[in-house]
PLY file of the C-alpha trace (Angstrom):
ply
format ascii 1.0
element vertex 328
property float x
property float y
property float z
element edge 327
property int vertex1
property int vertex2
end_header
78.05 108.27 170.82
78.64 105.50 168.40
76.30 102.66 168.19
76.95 98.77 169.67
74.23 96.43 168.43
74.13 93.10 170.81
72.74 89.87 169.15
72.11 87.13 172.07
70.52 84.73 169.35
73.08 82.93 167.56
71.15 81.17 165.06
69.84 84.90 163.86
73.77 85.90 163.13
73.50 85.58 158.94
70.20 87.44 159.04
71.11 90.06 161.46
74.68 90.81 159.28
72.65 90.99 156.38
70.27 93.59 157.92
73.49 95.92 159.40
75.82 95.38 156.18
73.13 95.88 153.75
74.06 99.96 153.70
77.27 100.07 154.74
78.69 98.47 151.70
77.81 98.94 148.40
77.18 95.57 146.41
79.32 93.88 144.19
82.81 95.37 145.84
85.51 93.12 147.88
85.90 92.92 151.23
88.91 92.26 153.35
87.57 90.29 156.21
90.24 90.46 158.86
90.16 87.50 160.98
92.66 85.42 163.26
92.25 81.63 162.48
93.74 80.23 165.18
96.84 78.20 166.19
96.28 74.41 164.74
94.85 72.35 167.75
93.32 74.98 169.28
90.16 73.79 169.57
88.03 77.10 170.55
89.57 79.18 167.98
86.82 80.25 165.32
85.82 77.00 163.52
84.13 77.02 159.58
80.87 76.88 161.25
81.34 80.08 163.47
81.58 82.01 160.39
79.79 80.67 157.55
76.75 83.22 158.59
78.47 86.00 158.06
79.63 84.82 154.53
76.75 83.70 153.69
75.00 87.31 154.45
77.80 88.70 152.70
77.25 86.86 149.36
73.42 87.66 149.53
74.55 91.14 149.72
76.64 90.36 146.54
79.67 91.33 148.33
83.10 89.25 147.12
84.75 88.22 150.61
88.09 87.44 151.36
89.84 86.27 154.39
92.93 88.09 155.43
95.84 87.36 158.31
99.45 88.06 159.11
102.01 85.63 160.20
103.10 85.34 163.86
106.51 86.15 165.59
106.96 82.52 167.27
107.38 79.10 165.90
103.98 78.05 164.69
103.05 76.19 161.41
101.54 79.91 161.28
105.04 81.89 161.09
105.67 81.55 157.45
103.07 82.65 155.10
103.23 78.63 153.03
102.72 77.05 156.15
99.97 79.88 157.47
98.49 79.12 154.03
98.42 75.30 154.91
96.53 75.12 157.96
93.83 77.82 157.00
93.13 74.58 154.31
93.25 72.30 157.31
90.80 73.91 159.02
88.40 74.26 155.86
88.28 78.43 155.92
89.34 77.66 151.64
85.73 76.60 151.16
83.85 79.46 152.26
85.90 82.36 150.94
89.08 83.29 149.45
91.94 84.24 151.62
95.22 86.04 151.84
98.38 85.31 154.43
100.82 87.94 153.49
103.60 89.87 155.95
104.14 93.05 153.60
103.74 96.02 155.38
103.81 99.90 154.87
105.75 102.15 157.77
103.69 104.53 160.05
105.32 106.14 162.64
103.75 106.20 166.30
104.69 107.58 169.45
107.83 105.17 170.10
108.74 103.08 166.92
108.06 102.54 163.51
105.22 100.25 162.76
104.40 98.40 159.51
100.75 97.83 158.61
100.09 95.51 156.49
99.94 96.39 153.34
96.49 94.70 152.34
94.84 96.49 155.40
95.91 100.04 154.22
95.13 99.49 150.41
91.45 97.96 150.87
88.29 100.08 150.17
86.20 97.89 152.47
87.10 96.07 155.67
85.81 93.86 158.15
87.45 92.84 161.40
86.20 89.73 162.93
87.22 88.99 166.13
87.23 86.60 169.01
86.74 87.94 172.47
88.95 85.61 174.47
91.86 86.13 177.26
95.23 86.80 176.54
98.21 86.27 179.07
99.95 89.60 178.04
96.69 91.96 177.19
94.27 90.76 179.75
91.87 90.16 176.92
91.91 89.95 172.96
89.21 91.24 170.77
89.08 93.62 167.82
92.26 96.14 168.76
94.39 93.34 169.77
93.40 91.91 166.48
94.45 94.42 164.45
97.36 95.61 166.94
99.21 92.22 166.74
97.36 90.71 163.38
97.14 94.08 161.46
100.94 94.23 161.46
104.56 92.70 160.24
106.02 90.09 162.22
108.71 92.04 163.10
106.42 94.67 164.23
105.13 92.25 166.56
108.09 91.62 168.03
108.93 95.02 168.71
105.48 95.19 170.44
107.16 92.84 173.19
110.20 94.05 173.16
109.88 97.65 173.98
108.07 97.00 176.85
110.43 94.84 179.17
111.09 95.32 182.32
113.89 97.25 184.16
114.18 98.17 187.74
113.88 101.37 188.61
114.46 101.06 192.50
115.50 98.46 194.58
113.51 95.39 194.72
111.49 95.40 198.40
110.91 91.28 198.05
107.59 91.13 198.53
107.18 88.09 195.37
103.98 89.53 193.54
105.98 89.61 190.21
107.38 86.38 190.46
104.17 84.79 191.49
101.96 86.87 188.50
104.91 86.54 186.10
103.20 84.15 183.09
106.73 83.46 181.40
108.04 82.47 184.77
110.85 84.88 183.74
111.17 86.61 187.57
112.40 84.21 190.36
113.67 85.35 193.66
117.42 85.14 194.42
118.32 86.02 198.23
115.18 87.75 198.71
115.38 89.61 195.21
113.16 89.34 192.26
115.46 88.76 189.39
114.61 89.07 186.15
115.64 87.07 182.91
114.67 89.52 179.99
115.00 86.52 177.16
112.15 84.77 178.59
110.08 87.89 179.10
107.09 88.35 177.08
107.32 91.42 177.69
103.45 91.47 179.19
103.99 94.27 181.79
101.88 92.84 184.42
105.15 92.98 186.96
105.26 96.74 185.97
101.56 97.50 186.65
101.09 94.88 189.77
104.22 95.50 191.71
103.00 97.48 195.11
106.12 99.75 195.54
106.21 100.61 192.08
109.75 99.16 191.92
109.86 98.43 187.82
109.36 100.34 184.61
109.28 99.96 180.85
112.32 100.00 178.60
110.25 102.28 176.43
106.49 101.75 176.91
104.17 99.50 178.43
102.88 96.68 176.26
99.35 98.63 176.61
100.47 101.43 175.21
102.00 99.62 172.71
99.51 97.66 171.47
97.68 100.84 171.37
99.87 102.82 169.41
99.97 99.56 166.89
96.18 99.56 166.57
95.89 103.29 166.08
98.76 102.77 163.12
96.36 100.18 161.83
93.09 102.01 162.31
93.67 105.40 160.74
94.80 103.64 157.43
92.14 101.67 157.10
89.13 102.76 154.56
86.32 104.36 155.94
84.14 101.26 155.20
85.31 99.77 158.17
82.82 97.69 160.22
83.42 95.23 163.36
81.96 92.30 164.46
82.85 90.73 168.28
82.05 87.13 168.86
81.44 86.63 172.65
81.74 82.94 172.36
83.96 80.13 173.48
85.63 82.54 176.28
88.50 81.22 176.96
91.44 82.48 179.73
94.20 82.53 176.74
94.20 83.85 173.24
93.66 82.14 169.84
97.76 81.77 169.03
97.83 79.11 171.74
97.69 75.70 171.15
95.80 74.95 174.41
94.25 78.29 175.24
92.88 76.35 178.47
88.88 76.01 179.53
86.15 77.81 178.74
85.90 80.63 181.58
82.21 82.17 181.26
79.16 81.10 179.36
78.54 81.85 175.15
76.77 85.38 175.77
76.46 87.02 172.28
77.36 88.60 168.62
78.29 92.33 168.94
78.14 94.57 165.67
79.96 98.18 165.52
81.97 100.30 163.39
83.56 102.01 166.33
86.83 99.42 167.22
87.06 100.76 170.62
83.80 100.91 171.81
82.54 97.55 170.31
85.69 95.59 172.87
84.60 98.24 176.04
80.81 96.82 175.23
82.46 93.26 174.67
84.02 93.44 178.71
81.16 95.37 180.18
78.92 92.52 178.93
80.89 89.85 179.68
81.58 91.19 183.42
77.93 91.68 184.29
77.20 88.13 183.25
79.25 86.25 184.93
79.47 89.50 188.02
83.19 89.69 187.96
85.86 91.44 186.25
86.62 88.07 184.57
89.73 88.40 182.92
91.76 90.83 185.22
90.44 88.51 187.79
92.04 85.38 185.42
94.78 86.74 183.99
95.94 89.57 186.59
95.16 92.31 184.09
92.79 95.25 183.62
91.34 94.16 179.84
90.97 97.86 179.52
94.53 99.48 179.46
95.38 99.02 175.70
91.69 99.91 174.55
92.38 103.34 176.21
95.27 103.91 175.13
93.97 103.07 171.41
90.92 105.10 172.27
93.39 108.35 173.09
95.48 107.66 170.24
92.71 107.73 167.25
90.72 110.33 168.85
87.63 107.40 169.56
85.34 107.40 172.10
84.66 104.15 174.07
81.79 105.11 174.90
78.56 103.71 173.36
74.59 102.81 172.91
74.14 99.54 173.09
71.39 98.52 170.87
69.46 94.98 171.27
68.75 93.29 167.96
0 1
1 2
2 3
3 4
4 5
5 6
6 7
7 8
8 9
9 10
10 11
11 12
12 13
13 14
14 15
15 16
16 17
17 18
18 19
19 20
20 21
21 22
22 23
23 24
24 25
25 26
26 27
27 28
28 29
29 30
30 31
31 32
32 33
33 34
34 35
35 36
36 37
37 38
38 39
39 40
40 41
41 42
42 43
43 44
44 45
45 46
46 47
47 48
48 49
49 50
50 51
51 52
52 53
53 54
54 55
55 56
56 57
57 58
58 59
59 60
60 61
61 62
62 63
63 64
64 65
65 66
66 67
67 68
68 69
69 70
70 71
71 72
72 73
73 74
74 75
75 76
76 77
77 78
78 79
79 80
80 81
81 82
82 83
83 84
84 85
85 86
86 87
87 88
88 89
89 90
90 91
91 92
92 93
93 94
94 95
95 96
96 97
97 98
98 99
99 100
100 101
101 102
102 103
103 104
104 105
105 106
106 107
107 108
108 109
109 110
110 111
111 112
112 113
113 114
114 115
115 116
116 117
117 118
118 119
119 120
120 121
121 122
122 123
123 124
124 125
125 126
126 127
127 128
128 129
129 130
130 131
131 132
132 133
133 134
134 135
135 136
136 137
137 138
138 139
139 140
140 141
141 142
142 143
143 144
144 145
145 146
146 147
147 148
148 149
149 150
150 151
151 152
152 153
153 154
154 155
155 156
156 157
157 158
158 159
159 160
160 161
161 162
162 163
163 164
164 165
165 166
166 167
167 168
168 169
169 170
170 171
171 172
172 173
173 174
174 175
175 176
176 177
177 178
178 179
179 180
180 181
181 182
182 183
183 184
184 185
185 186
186 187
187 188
188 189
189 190
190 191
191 192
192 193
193 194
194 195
195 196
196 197
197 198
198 199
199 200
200 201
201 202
202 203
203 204
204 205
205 206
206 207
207 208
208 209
209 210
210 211
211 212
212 213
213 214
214 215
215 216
216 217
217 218
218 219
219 220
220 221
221 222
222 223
223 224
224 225
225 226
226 227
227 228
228 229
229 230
230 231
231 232
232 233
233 234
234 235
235 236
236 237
237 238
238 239
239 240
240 241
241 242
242 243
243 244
244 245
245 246
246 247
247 248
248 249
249 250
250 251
251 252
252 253
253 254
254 255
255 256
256 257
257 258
258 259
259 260
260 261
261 262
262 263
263 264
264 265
265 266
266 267
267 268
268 269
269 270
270 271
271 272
272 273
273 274
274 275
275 276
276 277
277 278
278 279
279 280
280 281
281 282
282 283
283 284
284 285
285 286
286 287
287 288
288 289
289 290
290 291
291 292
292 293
293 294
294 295
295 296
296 297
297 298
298 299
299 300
300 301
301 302
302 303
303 304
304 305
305 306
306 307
307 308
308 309
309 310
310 311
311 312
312 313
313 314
314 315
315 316
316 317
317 318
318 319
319 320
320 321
321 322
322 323
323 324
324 325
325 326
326 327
């Protein structure tokens, strides 16, 4: 059973990396610090301030850090890598390390498409993936495997990711509204009585699939769960060995990073989690956050279990989720 080490003490974060990084890496190499930076104006997205500890325990160390994202799939300042490169200045990230925006990517075939990891990811000899722990409307909740599912690969591998998924009927539609009403593209309306869909504003989310009652739709291919696993687990077993994880439980939020306005803060700042186990570190991340504020918070928000694509990651590298927690 793979270790989780909980911080509650945020002013103890640079001190506390220091301590768990000091013999995982060996000093003076680089590290690829995988991180999502935010959509411009999002204004609980990780700021400068959120992660200078961890640099600055990192350069004690005498590690050599540098920042690392993908582009996006949607119109952003972010889906190009100049203008990705543009607002990682804006928000200041320049001053504490180096960083690389790329969308080059190597092909690793999964269960149901190809997927490209980026090419960075698969050629570093030490890695560390920083992530948010925030809602998402599709995923129920974001945190390291979404971050490498979605931000460890090509942008046309994340459109794939929400393509593959979309919804078909399977029998006929009994009326009872549930999908229309959960549906957070507003991409299902009811005709006559009838859901109908309209597949080009689907996000392809697969909350109609999994929260219809008479089991009425399906998948084109896959679910976007198992999806987003399969993407992580293409991600996961080509990165180095020296992989480690850190989980900020901190401006929770009901929608992810890549929006603009993600929406209000949902539960209370909780913690720092530390792991090298990707799967158990986000399973520790939602137990946590659930007994704090005594709810299964995000399926509860976003009418999603948070779980489904950490299991399915889980299966597909061969991880448990299970874990020690460890107070530090």
């Amino acid at each position: 059973m793979d270790r989780v080490y909980f911080l509650k003490n945020f002013e103890l974060i640079e001190k506390k990396t220091q301590e768990l990084l000091r013999n995982f890496y060996l000093s003076n190499n680089n590290v690829l610090i995988k991180i999502h930076f935010g959509e411009p104006g999002n204004k609980f997205a990780f700021s400068v301030e959120d992660i200078r500890p961890v640099i600055k325990a990192m350069k004690s160390l005498e590690l050599n850090p540098t920042f690392f994202d993908s582009i996006v799939a949607y119109n952003s300042p972010r889906d190009s890598v100049k203008g990705y490169e543009q607002a990682v200045r804006e928000k200041g990230f320049d001053k504490l390390a180096s960083f690389n925006i790329s969308n080059i990517g190597i092909p690793v075939e999964v269960k149901d498409f190809t997927a490209y990891v980026c090419k960075e990811l698969a050629e570093a000899n030490n890695v560390l993936v920083v992530s948010h722990v925030k809602g998402h409307s599709c995923a129920g909740f974001g945190g390291a495997v979404k971050n490498l599912a979605m931000g460890g690969v090509t942008r046309e591998t994340k459109k794939i990711q929400h393509v593959l998924c979309k919804p078909k009927f399977i029998s006929e539609c009994q009326g009872c509204g549930v999908c229309a009403d959960l549906c957070p593209a507003k991409a299902i309306k009811m005709v006559d009585g009838k859901a109908q869909l309209d597949n080009s504003k689907c996000w392809g989310c697969s909350i109609c699939q999994t929260q219809c009652p008479h089991k009425c739709l399906a998948p084109e291919r896959a679910s976007f769960d198992d999806l987003l696993g399969q993407s992580a687990s293409a991600v996961i077993k080509n990165l180095p060995a020296k992989t480690f994880y850190i989980n900020f439980l901190k401006n929770i939020v009901m929608l992810c990073d890549c929006e603009t306005d993600p929406g209000e803060i949902i539960s209370k700042d909780i913690g720092v989690l530390f792991s090298s186990n990707p799967v158990a570190i986000d399973k520790a991340s939602i137990d946590i956050i659930n007994k704090v504020n005594h709810k299964n918070l995000f399926e509860e928000t976003n009418h999603k279990n948070p779980l489904l694509h950490v299991e399915y990651a889980s299966e597909y590298i061969g991880k448990s989720m299970d874990y020690d927690l460890v107070l530090v």
